[in-house]
C-alpha positions as a Python dict, from the first residue, in 0.01 Angstrom:
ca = {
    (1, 'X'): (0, 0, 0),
    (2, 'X'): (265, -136, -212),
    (3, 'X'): (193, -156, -623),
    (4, 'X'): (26, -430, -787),
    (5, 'X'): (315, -574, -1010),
    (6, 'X'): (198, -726, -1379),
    (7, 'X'): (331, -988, -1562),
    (8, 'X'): (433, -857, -1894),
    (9, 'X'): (597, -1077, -2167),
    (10, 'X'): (922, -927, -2274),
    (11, 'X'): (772, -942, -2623),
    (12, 'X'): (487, -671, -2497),
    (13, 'X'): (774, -446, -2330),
    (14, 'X'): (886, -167, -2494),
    (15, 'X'): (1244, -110, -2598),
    (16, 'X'): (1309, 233, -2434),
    (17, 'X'): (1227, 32, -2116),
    (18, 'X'): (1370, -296, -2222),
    (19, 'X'): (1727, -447, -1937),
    (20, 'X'): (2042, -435, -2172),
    (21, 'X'): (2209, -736, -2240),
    (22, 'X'): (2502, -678, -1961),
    (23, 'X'): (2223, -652, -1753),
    (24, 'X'): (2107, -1016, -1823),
    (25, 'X'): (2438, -1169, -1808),
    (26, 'X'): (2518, -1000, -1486),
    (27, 'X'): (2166, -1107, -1322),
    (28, 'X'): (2250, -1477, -1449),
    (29, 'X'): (2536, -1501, -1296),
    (30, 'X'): (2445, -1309, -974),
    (31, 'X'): (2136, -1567, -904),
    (32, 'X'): (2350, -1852, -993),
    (33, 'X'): (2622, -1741, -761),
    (34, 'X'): (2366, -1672, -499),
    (35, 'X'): (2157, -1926, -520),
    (36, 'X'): (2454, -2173, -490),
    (37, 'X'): (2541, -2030, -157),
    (38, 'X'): (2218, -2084, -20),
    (39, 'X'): (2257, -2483, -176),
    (40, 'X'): (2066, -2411, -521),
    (41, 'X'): (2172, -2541, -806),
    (42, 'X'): (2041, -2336, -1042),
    (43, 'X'): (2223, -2350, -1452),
    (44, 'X'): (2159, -2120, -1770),
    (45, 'X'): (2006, -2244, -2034),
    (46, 'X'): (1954, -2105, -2393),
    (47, 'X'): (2149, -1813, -2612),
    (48, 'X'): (2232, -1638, -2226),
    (49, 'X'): (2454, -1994, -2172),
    (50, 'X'): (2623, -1974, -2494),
    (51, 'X'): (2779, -1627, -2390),
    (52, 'X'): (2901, -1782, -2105),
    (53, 'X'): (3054, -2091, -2293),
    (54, 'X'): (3226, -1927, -2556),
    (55, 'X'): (3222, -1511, -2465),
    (56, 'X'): (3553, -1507, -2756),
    (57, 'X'): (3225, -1584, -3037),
    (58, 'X'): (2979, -1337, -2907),
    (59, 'X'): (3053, -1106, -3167),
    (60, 'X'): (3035, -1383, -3484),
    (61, 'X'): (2720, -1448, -3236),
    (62, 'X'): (2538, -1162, -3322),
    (63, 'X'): (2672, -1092, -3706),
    (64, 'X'): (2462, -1420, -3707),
    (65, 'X'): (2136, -1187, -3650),
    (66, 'X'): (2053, -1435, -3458),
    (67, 'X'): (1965, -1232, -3128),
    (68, 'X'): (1711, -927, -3262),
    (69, 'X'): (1677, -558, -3107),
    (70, 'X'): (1607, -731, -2733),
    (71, 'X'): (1902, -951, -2776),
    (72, 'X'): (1762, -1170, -2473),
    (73, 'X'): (1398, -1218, -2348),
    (74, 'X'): (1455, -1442, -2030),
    (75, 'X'): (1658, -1615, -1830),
    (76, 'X'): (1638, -2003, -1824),
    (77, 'X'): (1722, -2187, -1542),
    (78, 'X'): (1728, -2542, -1489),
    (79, 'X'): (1717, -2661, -1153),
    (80, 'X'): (1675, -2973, -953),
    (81, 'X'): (1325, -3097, -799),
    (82, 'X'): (1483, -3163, -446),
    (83, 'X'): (1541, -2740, -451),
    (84, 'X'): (1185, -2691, -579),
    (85, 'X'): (1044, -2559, -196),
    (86, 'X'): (1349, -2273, -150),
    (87, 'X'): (1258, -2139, -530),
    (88, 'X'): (1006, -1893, -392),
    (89, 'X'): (1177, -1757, -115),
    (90, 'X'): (1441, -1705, -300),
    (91, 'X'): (1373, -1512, -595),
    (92, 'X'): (1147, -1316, -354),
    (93, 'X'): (1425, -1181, -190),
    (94, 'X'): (1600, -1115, -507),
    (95, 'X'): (1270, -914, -580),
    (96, 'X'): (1079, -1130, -863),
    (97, 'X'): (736, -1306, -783),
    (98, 'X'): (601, -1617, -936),
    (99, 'X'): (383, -1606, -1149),
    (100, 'X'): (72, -1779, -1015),
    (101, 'X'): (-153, -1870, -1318),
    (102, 'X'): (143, -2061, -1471),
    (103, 'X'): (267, -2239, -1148),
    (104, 'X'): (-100, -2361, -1143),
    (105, 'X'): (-80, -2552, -1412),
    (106, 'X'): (281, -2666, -1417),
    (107, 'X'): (417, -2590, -1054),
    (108, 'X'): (626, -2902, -1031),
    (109, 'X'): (809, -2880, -1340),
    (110, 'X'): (838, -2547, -1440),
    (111, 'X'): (842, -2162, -1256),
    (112, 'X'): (830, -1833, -1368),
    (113, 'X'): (897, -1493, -1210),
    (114, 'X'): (875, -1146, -1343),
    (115, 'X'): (847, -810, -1180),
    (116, 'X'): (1253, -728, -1063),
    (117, 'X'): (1541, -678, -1280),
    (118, 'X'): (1455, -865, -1590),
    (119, 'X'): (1132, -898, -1693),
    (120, 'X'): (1073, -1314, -1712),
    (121, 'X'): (1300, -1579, -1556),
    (122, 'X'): (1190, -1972, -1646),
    (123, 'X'): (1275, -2214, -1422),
    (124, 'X'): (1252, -2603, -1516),
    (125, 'X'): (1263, -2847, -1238),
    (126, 'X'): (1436, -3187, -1321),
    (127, 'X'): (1403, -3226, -1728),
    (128, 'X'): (1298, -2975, -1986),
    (129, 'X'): (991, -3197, -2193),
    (130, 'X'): (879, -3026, -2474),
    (131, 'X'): (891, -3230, -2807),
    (132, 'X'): (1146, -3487, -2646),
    (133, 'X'): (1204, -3463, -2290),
    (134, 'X'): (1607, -3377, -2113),
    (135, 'X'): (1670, -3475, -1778),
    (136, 'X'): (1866, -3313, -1610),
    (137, 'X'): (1886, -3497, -1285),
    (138, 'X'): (2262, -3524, -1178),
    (139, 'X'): (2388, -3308, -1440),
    (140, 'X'): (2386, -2996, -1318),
    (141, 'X'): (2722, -2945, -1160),
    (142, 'X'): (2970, -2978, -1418),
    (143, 'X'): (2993, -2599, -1527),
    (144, 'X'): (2919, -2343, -1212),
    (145, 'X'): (2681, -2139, -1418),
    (146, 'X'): (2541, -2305, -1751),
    (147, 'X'): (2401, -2643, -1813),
    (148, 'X'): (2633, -2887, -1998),
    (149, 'X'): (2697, -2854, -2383),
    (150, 'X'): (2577, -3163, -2448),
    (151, 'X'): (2230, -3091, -2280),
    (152, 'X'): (2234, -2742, -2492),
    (153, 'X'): (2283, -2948, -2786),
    (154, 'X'): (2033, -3161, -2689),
    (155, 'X'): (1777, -2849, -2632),
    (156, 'X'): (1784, -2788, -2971),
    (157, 'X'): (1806, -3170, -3139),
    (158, 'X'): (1425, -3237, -2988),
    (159, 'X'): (1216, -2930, -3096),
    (160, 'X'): (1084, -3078, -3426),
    (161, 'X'): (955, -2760, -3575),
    (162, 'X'): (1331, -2615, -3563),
    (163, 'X'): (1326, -2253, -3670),
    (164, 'X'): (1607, -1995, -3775),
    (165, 'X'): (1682, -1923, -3402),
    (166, 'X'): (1745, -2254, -3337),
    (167, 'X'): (1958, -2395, -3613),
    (168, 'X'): (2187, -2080, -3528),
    (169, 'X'): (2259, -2141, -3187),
    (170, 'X'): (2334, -2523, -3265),
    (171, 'X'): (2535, -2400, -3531),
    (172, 'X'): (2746, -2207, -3295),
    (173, 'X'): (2775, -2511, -3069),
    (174, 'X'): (2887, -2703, -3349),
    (175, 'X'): (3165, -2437, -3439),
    (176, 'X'): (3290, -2293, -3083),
    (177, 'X'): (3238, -2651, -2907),
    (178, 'X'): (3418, -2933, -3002),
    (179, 'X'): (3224, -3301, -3016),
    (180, 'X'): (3410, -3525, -2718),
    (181, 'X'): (3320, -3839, -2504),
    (182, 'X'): (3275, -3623, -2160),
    (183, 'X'): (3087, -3341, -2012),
    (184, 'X'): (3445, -3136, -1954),
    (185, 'X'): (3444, -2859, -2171),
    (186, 'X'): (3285, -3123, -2495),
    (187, 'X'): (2983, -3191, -2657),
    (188, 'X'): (2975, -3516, -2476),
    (189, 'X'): (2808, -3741, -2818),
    (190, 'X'): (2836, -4069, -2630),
    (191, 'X'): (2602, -3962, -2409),
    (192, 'X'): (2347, -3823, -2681),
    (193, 'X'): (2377, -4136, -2843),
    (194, 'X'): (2289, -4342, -2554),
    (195, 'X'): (2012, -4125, -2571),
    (196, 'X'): (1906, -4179, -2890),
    (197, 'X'): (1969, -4547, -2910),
    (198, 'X'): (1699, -4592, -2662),
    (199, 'X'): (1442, -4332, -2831),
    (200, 'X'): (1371, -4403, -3171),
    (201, 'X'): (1166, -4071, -3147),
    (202, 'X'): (1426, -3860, -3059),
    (203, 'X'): (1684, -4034, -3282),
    (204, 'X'): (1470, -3943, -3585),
    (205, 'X'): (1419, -3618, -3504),
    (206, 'X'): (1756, -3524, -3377),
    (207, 'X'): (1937, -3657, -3707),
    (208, 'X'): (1668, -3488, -3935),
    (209, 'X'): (1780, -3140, -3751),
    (210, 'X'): (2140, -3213, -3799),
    (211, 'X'): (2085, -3242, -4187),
    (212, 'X'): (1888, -2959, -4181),
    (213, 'X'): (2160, -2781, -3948),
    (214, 'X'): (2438, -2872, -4205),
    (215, 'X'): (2188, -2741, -4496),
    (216, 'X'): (2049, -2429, -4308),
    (217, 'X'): (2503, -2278, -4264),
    (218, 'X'): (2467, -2155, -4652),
    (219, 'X'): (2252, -1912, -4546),
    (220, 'X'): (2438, -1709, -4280),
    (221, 'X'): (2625, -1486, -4449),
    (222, 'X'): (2866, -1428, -4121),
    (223, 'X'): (2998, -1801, -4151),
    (224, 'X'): (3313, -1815, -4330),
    (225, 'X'): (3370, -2125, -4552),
    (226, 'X'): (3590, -2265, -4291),
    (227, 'X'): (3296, -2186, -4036),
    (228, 'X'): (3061, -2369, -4249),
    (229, 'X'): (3304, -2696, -4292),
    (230, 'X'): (3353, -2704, -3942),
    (231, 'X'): (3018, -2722, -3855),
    (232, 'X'): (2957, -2950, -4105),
    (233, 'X'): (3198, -3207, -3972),
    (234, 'X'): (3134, -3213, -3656),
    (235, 'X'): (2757, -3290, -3716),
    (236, 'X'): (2849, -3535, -3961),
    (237, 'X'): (3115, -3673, -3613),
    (238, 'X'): (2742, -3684, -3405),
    (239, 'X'): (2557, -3845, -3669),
    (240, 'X'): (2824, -4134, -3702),
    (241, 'X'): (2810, -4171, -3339),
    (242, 'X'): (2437, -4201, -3295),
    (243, 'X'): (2427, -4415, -3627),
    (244, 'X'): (2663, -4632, -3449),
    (245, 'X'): (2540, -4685, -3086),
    (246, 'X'): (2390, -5015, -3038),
    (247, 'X'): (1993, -4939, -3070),
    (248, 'X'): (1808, -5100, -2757),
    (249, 'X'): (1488, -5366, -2850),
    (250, 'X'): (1219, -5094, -2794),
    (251, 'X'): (1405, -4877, -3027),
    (252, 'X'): (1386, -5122, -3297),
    (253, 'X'): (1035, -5199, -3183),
    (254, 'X'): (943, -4855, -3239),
    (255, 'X'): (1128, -4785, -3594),
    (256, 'X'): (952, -5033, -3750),
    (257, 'X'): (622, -4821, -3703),
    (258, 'X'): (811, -4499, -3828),
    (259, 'X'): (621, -4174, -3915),
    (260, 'X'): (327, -4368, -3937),
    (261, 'X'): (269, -4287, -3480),
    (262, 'X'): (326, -3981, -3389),
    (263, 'X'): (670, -3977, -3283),
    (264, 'X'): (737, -3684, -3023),
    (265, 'X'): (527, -3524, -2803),
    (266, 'X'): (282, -3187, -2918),
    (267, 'X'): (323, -2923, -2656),
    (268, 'X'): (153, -2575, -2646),
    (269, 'X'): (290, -2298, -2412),
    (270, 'X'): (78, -2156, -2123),
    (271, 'X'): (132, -1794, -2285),
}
């Protein structure tokens, strides 16, 4: 009789026992490249992505102490809905399971599986919708193992409770990417402005987090004062362009109520 495997968060997991990074980065790009034989498309998201973007700013990456002892506690994935019915049989013959209680409740959007190599991998089907929602439909090819820059920026402009993590890893965006007008090898800002010039909601909180992104680079001592300009800049460069896309009528509907309506959606994880 084989074992009965538990879900454990990697939180819960001790460190003796705990994957090394290499380990994650290798297992990211192994189910990406397998995956896409079998006609997945499966694409990192998160700090796992950034090492692929820019592996010359690791280092400056972790003098950031941005990453803690585990250094990475999953691998996200996101993944088109037309792939959703080959998920399971695939990552069972990597060796993970899915874990049941949480397909229950979100099965259509959002997997996870636990139990082989690393301890948790997410997958999000379509769009990631947590405080602001990012589609990803027809997005996903134009890097063969990470999600775009612009949608990693955008992972981090909608969470409206931004904390330390966060404001690091856009601040390494800001300083290893440069701010473009495509999805090859840019932060593609005319497409986040589009974005935000037909939510009012996410326009308000994206630019608040950019200010607060700018503010937050005086206290990492690892940025350099050119770092810390260069960040600056190019948020300043992505708040000009969202200030100046043309805002659609239901944007200008919706500033006029402001704060006053809730403005993004409250979300509460199933763990």
């Amino acid at each position: 009789m084989m074992p009965h495997k538990v879900f454990r968060l990697p939180k819960d997991i001790p460190l003796d026992e705990y994957p090394k990074p290499e380990e994650y980065l290798e297992e990211a790009r192994h189910l990406t490249d397998d995956a896409q034989k079998q006609g997945i498309i499966l694409r990192v998201m998160g700090p796992i992505a950034l090492h692929f973007h820019f592996p010359e700013y690791v280092e400056l990456y972790r003098r950031m102490e941005r990453l803690g002892d585990r250094v990475f506690t999953d691998i996200d994935y996101a993944c088109y809905g037309k792939c959703r019915g080959n998920i399971v049989p695939f990552f069972e013959k990597q060796g993970y399971e899915l874990e049941k209680r949480s397909a229950m409740l979100s099965g259509n959007t959002r997997h996870i599986y636990f139990a082989g190599r690393i301890p948790m991998i997410d997958v999000f089907f379509d769009k990631l919708d947590y405080n602001h929602p990012i589609d990803y439909r027809g997005r996903l090819e134009y890097h063969p193992h990470c999600v775009s820059l612009a949608d990693l920026m955008l992972q981090k402009l909608q969470i409206v409770e931004i904390n330390d993590k966060d404001l690091k890893d856009a601040m390494l965006l800001l300083l290893a990417g440069q701010v473009g007008d495509s999805d090859s090898g840019t932060i593609n800002v005319k497409y986040i402005a589009r974005i935000m010039s037909e939510d009012w909601g996410f326009y308000y909180t994206a630019t608040l987090n950019l200010h607060k992104i700018k503010d937050a680079t005086a206290g990492v001592a690892a940025l350099t004062d050119q770092d810390r300009a260069t960040i600056c800049k190019q948020a300043d460069l992505m708040l000009k362009y969202i200030e100046d896309a043309p805002k659609s009528f239901g944007w200008k509907i919706r500033a006029k109520t402001g704060t006053k309506k809730i403005w993004y959606k409250e979300v509460e994880d199933w763990a």
